[in-house]
Structure formats: C-alpha cells, structure tokens
BAVODREN-846024 format. One record per residue: residue in one letter; x, y, z of N, C-alpha, C in turn. Coordinates in steps of 0.05 Angstrom, whole numbers, padded with zeros to 5 digits, always signed. Atoms other than C-alpha are relative to their C-alpha. Example, Ala and Ser with C-alpha at 12.3 -4.5 7.8 and 13.67 -1.06 7.14 Angstrom:
<nodes>
A+00018-00024+00000+00246-00090+00156+00018+00024+00000
S-00016-00024-00001+00273-00021+00143-00015+00022+00014
</nodes>
This chain:
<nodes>
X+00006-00028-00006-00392-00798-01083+00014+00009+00026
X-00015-00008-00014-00349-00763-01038-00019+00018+00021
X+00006-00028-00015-00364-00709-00975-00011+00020-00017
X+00004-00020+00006-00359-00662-01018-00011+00011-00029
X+00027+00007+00025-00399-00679-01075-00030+00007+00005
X+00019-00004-00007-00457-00676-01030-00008+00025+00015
X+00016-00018-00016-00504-00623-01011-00017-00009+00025
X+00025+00006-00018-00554-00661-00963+00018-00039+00005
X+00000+00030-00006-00533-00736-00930-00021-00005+00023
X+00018+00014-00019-00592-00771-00888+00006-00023+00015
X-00010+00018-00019-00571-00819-00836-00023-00019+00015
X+00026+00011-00026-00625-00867-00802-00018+00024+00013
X+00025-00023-00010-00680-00816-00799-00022-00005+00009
X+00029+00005-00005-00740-00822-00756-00010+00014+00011
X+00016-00023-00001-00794-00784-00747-00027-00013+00016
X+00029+00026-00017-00851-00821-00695-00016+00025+00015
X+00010-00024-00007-00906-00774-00671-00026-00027+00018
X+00029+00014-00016-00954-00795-00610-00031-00007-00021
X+00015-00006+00008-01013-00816-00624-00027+00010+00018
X+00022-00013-00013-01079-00781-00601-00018-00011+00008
X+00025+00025-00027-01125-00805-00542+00017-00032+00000
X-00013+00029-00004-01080-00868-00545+00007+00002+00033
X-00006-00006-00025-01073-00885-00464+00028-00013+00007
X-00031+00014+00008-01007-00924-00487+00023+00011+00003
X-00024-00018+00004-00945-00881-00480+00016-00005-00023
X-00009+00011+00012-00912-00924-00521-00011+00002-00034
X+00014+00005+00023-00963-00916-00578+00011+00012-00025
X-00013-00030+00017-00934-00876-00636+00002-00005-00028
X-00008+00011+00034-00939-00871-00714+00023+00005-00005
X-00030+00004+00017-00873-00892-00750+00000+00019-00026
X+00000-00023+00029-00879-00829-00797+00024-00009-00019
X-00026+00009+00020-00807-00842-00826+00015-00018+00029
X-00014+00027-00023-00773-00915-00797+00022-00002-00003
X-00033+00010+00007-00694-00908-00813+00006+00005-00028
X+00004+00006+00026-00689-00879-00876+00035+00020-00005
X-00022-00005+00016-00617-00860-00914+00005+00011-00020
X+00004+00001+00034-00601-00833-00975+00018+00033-00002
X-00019-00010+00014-00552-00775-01005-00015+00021-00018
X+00010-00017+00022-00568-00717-01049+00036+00020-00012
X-00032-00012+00011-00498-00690-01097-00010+00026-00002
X-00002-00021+00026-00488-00626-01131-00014+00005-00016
X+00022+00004+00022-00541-00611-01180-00012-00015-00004
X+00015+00033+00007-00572-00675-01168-00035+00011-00004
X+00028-00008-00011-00650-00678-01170+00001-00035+00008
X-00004+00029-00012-00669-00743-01127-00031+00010+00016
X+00029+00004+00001-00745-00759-01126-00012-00021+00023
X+00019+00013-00013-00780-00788-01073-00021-00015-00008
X+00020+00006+00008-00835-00832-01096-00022-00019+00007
X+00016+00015-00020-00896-00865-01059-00020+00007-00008
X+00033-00011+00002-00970-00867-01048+00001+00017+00012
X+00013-00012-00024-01007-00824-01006+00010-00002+00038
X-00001+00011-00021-00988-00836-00935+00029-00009+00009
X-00025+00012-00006-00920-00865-00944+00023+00013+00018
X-00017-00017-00007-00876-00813-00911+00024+00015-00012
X-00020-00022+00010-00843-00773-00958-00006+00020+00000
X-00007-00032-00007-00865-00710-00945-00001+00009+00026
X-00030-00014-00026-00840-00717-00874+00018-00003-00005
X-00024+00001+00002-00784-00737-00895+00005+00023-00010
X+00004-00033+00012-00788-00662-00934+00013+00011+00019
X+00011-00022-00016-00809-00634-00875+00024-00002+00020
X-00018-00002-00007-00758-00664-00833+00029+00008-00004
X-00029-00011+00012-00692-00645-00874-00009+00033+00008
X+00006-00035-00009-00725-00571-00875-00009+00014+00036
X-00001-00006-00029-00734-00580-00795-00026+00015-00001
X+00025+00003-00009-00801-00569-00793-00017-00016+00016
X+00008+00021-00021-00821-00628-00760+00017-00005+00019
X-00027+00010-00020-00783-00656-00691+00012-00017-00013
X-00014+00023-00005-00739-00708-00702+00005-00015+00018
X-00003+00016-00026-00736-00777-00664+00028+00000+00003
X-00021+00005+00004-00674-00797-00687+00018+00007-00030
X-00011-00003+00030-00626-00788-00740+00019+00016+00001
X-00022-00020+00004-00572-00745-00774-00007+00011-00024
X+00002-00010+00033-00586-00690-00834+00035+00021-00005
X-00022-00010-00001-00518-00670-00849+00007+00017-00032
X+00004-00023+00027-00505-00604-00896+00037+00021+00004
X-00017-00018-00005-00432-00574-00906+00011-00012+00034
X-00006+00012-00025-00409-00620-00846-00011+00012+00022
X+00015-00006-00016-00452-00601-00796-00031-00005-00005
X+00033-00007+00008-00523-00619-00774-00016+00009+00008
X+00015-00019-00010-00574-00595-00772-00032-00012+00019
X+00020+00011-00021-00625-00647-00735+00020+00012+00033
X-00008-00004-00031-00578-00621-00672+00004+00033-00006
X-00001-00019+00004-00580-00553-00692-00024+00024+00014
X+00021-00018-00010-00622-00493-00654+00001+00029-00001
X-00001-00032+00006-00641-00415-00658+00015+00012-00029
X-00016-00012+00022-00589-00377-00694+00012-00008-00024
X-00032+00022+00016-00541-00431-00720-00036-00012-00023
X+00032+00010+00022-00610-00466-00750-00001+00018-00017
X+00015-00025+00027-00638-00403-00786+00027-00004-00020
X-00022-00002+00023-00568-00391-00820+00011-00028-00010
X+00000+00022+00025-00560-00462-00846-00032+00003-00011
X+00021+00002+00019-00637-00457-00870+00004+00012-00019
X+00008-00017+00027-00613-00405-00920+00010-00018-00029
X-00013+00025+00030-00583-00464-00963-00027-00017+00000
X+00009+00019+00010-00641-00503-00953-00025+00013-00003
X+00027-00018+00006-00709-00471-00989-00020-00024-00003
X+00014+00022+00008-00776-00512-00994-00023+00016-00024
X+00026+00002+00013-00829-00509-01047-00032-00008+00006
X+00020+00026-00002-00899-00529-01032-00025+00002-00012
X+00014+00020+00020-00951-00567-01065-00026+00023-00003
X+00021-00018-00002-01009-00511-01057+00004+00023-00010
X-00003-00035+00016-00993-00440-01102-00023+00007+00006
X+00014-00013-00004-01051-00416-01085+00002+00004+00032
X-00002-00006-00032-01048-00424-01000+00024+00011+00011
X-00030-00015-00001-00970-00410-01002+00007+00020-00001
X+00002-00026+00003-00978-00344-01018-00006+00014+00016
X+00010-00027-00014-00995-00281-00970-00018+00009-00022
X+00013-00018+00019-01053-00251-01011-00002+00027+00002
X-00001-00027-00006-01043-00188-00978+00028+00013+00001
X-00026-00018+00003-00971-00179-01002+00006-00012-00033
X-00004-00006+00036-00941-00162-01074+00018-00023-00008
X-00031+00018+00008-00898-00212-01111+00021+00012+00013
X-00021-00002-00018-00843-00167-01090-00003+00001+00028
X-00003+00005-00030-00856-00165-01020+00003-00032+00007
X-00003+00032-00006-00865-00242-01020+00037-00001-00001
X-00027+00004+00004-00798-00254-01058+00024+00016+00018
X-00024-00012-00016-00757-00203-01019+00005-00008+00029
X-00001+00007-00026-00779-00227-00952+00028-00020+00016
X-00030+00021-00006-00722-00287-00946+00020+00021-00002
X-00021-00015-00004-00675-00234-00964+00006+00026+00026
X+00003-00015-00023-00695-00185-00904-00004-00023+00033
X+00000+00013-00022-00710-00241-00857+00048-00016+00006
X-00028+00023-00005-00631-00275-00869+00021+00029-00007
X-00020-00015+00002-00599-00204-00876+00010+00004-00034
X-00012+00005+00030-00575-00209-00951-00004+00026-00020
X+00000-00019+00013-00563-00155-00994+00017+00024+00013
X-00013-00020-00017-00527-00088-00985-00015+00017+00005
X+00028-00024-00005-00590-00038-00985-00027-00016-00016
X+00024+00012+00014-00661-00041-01015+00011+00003-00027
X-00008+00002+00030-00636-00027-01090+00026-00027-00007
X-00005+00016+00002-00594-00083-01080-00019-00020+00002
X+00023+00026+00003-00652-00132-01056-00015+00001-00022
X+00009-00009+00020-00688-00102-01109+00005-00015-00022
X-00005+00014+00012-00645-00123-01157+00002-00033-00001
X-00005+00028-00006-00638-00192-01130-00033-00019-00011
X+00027+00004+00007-00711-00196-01133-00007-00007-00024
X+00015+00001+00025-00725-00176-01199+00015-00024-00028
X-00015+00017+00009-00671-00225-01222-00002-00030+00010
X+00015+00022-00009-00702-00281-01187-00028-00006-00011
X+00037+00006+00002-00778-00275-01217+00016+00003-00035
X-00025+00011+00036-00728-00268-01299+00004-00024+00003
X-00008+00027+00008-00704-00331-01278-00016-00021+00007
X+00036+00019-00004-00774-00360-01257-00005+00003-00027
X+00010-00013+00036-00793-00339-01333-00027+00009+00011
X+00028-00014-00003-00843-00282-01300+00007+00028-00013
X+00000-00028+00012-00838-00226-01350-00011+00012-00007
X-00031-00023-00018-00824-00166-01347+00001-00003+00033
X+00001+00003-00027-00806-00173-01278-00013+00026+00013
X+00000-00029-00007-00805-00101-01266-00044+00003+00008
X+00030+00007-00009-00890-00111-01274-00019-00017+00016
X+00008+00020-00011-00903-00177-01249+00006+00003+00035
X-00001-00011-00025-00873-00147-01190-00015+00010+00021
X+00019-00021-00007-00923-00108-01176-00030-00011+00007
X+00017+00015-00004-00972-00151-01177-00018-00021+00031
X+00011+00018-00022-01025-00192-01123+00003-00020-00005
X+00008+00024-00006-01030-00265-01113-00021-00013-00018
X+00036+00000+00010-01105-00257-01144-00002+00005-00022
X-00001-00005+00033-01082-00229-01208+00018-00013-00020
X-00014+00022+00011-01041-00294-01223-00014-00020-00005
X+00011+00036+00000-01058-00365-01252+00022-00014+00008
X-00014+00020-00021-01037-00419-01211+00027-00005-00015
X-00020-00001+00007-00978-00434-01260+00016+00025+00017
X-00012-00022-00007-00952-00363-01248+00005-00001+00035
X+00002-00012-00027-00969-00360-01169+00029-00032+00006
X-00020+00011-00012-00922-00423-01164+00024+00004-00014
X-00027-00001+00007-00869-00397-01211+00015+00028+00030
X-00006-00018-00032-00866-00338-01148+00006-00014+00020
X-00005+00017-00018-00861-00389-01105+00034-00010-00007
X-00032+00003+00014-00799-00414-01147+00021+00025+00009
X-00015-00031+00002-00771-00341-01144+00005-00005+00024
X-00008-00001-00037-00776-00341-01063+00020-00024+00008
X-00008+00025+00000-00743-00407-01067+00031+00004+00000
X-00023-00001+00018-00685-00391-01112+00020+00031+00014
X-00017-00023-00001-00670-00320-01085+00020+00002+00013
X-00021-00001-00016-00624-00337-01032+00023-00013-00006
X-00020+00009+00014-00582-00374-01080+00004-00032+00017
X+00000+00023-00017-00596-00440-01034+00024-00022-00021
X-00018+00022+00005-00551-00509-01044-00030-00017-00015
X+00023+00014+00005-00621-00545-01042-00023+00013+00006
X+00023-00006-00005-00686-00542-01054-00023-00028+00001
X+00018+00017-00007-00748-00585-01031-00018+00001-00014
X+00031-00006+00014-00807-00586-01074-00014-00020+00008
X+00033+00026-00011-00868-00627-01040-00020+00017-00027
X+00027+00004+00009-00914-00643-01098+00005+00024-00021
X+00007-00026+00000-00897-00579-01129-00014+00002-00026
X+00016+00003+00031-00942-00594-01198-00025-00013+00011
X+00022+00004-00005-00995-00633-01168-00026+00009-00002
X+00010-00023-00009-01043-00577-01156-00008+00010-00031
X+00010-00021+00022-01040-00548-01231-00002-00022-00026
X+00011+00016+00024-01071-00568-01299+00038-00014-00016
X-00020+00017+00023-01018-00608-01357+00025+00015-00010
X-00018-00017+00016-00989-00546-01399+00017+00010+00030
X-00009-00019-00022-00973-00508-01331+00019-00023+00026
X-00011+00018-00020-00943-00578-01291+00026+00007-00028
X-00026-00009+00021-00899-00575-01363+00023+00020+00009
X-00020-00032-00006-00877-00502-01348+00018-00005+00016
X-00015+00000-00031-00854-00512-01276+00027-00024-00009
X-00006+00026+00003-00824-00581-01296+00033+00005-00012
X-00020-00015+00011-00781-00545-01345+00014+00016+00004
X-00013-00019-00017-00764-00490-01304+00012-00016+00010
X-00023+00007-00015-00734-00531-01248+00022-00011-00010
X-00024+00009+00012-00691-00562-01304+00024+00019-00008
X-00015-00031-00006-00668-00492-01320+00018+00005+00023
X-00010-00006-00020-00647-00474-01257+00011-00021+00014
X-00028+00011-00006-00608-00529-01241+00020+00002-00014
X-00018+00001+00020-00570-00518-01301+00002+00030-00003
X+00000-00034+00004-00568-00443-01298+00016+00008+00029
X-00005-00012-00026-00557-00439-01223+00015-00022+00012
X-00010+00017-00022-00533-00506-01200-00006-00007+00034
X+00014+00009-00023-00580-00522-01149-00006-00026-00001
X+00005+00022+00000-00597-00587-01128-00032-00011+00019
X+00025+00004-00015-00674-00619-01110-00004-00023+00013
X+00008+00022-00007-00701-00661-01066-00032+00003-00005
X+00020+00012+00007-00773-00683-01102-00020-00007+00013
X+00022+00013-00021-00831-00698-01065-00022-00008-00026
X+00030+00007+00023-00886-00737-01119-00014-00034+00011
X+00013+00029-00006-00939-00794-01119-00003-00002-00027
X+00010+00022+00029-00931-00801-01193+00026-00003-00011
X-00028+00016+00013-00876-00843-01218+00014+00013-00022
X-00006-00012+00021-00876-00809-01290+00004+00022+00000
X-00015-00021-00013-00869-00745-01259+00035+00000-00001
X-00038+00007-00022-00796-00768-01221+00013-00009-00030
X-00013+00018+00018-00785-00804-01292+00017+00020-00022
X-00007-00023+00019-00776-00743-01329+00010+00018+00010
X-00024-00016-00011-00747-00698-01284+00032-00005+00014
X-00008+00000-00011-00709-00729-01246+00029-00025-00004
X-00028+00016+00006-00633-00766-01235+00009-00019+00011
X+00006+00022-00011-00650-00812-01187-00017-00003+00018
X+00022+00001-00016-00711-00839-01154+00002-00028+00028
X-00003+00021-00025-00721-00872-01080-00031-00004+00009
X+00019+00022+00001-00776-00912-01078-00013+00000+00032
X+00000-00008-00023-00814-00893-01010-00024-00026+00004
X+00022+00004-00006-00860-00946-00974-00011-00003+00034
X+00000+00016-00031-00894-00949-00906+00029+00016+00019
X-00026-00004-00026-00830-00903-00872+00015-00007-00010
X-00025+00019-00002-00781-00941-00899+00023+00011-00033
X+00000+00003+00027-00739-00939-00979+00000-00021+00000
X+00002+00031+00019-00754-00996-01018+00022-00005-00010
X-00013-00007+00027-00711-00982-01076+00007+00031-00005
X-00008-00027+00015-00664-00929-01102+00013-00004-00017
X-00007+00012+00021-00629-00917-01160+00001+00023-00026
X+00004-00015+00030-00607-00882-01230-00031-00007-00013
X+00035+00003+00004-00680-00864-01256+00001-00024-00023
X+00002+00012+00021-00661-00904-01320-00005-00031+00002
X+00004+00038-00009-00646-00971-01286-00025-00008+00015
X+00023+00003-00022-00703-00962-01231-00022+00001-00024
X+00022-00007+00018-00753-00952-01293+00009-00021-00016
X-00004+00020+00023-00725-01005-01345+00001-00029+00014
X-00009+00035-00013-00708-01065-01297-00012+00004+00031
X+00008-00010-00033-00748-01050-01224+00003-00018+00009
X+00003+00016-00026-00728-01091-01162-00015-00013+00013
X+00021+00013-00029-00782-01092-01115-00027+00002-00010
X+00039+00015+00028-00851-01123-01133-00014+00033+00009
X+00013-00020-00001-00875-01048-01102+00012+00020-00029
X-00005-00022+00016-00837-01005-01154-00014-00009-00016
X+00017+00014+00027-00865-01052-01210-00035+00006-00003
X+00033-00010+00003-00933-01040-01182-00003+00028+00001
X+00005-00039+00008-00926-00953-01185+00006-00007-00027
X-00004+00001+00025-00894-00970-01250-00026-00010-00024
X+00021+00005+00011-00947-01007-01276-00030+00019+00001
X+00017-00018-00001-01000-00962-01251+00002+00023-00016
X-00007-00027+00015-00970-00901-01282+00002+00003-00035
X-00004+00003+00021-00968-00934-01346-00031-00024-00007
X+00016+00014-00006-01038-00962-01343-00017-00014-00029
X+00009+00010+00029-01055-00976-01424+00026-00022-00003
X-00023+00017+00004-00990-01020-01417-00012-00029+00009
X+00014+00030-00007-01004-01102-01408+00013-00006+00026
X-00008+00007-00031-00957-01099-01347-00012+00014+00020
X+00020-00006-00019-01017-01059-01311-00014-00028+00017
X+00016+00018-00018-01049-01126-01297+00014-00009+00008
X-00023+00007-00022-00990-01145-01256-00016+00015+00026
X+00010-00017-00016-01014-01084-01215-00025-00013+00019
X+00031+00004-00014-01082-01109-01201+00002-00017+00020
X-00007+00016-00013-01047-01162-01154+00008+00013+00020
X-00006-00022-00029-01030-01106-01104-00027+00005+00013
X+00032-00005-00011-01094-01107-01074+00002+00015+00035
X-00005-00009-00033-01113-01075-00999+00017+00031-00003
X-00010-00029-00008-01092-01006-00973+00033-00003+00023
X-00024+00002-00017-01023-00987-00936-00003-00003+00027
X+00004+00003-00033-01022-01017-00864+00005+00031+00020
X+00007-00022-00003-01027-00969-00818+00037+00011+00021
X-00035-00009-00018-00952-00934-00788-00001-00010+00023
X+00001-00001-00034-00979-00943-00715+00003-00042-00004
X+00002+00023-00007-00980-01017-00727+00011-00025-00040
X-00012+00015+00015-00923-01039-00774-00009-00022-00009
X-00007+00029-00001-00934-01113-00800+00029-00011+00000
X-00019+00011-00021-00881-01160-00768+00014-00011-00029
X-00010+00010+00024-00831-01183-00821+00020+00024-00022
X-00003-00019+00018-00818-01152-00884-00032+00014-00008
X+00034-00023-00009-00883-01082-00886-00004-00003-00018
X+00023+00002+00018-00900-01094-00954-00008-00028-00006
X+00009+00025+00007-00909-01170-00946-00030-00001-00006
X+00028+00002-00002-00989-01166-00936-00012+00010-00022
X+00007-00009+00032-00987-01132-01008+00012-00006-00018
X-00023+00003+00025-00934-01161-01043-00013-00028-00013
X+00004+00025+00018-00954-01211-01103+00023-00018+00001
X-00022+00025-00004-00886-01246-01097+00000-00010+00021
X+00006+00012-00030-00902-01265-01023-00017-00022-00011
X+00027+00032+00019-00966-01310-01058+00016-00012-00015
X+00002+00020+00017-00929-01330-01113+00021-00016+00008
X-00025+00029-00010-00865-01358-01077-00006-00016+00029
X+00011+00014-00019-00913-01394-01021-00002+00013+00017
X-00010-00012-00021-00901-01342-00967+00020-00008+00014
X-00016+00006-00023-00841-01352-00944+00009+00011+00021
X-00005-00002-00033-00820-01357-00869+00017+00028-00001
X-00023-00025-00007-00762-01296-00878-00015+00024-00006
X+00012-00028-00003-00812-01250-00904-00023+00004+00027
X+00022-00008-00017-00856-01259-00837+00016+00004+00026
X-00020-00006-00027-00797-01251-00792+00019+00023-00006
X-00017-00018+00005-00742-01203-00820-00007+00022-00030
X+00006-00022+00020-00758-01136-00852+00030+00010-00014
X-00016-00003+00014-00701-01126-00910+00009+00025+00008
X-00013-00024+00006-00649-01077-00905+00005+00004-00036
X-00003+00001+00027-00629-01047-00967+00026-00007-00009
X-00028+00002+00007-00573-01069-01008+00000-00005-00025
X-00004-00013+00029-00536-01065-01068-00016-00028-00016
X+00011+00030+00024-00564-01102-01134+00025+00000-00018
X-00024+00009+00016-00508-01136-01174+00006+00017-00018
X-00004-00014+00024-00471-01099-01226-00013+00015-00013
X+00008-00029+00013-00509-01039-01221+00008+00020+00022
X-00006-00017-00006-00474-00984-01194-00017+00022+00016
X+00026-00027-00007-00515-00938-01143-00027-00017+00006
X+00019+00006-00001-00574-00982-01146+00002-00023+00025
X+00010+00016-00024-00602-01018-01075-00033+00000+00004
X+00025+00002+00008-00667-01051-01058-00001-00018+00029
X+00015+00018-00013-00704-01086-01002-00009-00012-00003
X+00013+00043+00003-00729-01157-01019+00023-00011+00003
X-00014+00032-00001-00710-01228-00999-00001+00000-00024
X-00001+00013+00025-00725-01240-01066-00009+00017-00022
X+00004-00015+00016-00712-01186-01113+00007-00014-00032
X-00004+00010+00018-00678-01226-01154-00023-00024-00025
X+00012+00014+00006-00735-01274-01166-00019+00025-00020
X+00014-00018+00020-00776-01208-01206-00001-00009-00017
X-00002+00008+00035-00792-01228-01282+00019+00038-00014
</nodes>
C-alpha cells in the first residue's frame, strides 16, 4: 500500500492520562500503548476489543479529541497530532466521527436540517443557503431518510433511534469527508435497525468512496462489515488482518477467545471458557507479554520464561499477506 493509497496512517500512538488523587507523578493509565496501523481508500478497518481496551481512544485520538502523549496521525502528508487552531479545524473536515448514542448526539432543540447543515456553516462550504440546502437534502437521500424535503423538518423526538442515527450519518457524510469514525455506531439500537445502518455504511462507501475506521466490541459485527479487523487488547494490537483470514485461521489465543464468544452455540466456545479473570488494569500493565495472566496457551505450554519478560511486537504471519500478530507462540494455536 503506497502513500497514496492511504487516507489515515497511525504511527506509535499513545494516549496516557494521569491518574486521579494518585500522589505519584509518574502514575498514569496506558489508554493506548504504541499502537500502528493504516486505513486505504474505501477501506473499512474495524477495531475490535472488550470493554476497556482502548479503541475508542484510539477513535478519539485520530479525531483529536483527546491529547496525545506521543505519536503521529498522518492524513494527506501532514499531521495532525502536531496540528493547532485553524490548520486543525480545516484538516477535521476530512475526518467526521459517528457516535455510539443517536439519541444524546443529537441537539433536541434543533431540526434535522439545522443539525446536518451545521458542519457546512461551521467549515464555510457551500456558495449560499440554497446551496447548503441542497447539499443537505442530498445528504439525509443518501442516509435513505425519505423524502428528505420532510424529514427535514423534523425534531430529534419525532424519530426512532434507527432514523436519529441515520441523521447522524447525514452530518457525517455532508462534508464529503476522506474518513469516517464510527464508535459503536449500532450498539445502542434493536437487530432490524443495526441491519439498516450496517447496510447503509456499505452504500456509502460504494456510492461515495469514503473510508471507516470501526469502533465495535462484537466480532460478528467487524465480520460482516468490514475489510479488515485489528484486534485491540489492553492498549496495544494483538492481531490484524484481511477479515477473512483473521476469522478462518486466528493467531492469537485472544482473537480465538472473541471468536469463540461471538459464536457461542459453536463447540469452540469451550475453548473460551479458559479465558477466565477480567482485563488488568492500564495503570498497572503486567510485566511480559499483557495478555499472559489470561492466555490459555501460557498454561498449556508451562508458562514460559519469554512470555514473563518480553511483551511481543507484532509481526508478519507466514504466507499471508497483510496479516501480523503478537505471540511468542502463535504458531503453536490448533
């Protein structure tokens, strides 16, 4: 993949935030610990973790919402972790986020069109109001909210949650961004209505040529939308990878255990049940490789000495193209 293939490159990203009443200076959660990773051209590229893991700072950080400790987010050669004021705002208009709440994301005291047009009056865009206008109502068409011309018109309050996050879509899409972020952005709504959205974003990469970066905690989610998934644990990636290889042949004894979970009438669930214990806590890494203290291949190959001293970088897996993984002993997987 070339420069110019890519919309978004991530460089050693970290993200460490004091912690509170700690009298330590030093003290600080490892929100995101060094993390890498690429987004092309129309790609969608899925994040995927528990609760806690840090992918939706990692979100938050590409969209510069959070500080940055360290790192590089590089967009159109230039970045934007060193980026401030003016220069900032005008690269944010490539990068839009989604988020996980359609109902709190919303202003309830402004109209679909006022929502949607806002990005276009805050970044300048358009040549008058009958131009934003149009831009508008050609943004909530390509959400599938019809007639636009009505739905326009509309509150917050007189939508179902499907609808209030396809508006969300619309505000997203109107500035004609490179990328977009979606934290979670189905979580939140019932089955038929996670469908809709699901389908839409497939649309509109294929209509508009936008490209996503994914925020989910369910594997089968990323499995079906998405073109390649990075495997988030503890700060760090595990595993990334064409969704097809990362789902048919998994690496690291963690992907195997989301996999298994997500497919829980399957006999390779009781694999799963050997992940026992909750995620250590950021402020206090374990020493080694961070998912040793949960990994079933730690027990079953005696614990060995390299997973209690050196935490794996990632690197490539044999004769698969694109695909890298963190274990000593990935290879040892069934």
């Amino acid at each position: 993949m070339t420069a110019a293939d890519k919309v978004l490159e991530v460089r050693s990203l970290h993200v460490e935030f004091p912690v509170r009443g700690s009298h330590h200076p030093r003290r600080v959660v490892r929100a995101v610990d060094g993390v890498s990773f690429d987004v092309a051209r129309s790609e969608i590229l899925a994040l995927v973790g528990e609760s806690g893991c840090g992918k939706t700072t990692i979100a938050q950080a590409v969209m510069r919402l959070v500080e940055i400790t360290s790192g590089q987010i590089v967009s159109s050669g230039s970045d934007l972790a060193s980026l401030k004021g003016r220069e900032l705002r005008r690269a944010r208009r490539q990068f839009q986020m989604i988020f996980q709440d359609p109902f709190s994301s919303l202003d309830p005291r402004k109209t679909v069109y006022d929502t949607v047009v806002e990005p276009l009056v805050i970044h300048g865009v358009g040549a008058d109001e009958a131009d934003r206008r149009r831009r508008v109502l050609e943004a909530l068409d390509f959400a599938h909210l019809r007639p636009a011309e009505r739905l326009a018109d509309r509150y917050p309050h007189e939508l179902s949650g499907g609808q209030r996050q396809r508006v969300a879509i619309a505000c997203a899409v109107v500035l004609e961004p490179a990328l977009v972020v979606a934290d979670e952005p189905v979580s939140m709504l019932d089955v038929s209505a996670q469908a809709g959205i699901l389908r839409l974003m497939l649309d509109l990469r294929d209509r508009l040529g936008v490209s996503y970066l994914f925020i989910t905690h369910d594997l089968s989610v990323a499995w079906v939308l998405a073109d390649r998934i990075a495997v988030v644990y503890l700060g760090r990636i595990v595993e990334i990878g064409p969704v097809a290889d990362l789902v048919s042949a998994p690496a690291h004894p963690y992907t195997r255990a989301l996999l298994a979970a997500a497919d829980e009438a399957s006999a390779a669930s009781r694999s799963a049940r050997t992940l026992r214990g909750e995620t250590p806590s950021a402020v206090d890494i374990p020493a080694g490789c961070r998912f040793r203290p949960r990994c079933p291949l730690y027990s079953e190959l005696g614990e060995p000495e390299v997973c209690q001293t050196d935490d794996p970088a990632l690197s490539s897996v044999a004769a698969q193209s694109g695909r890298q993984v963190a274990c000593h002993f990935s290879e040892e997987n069934p």
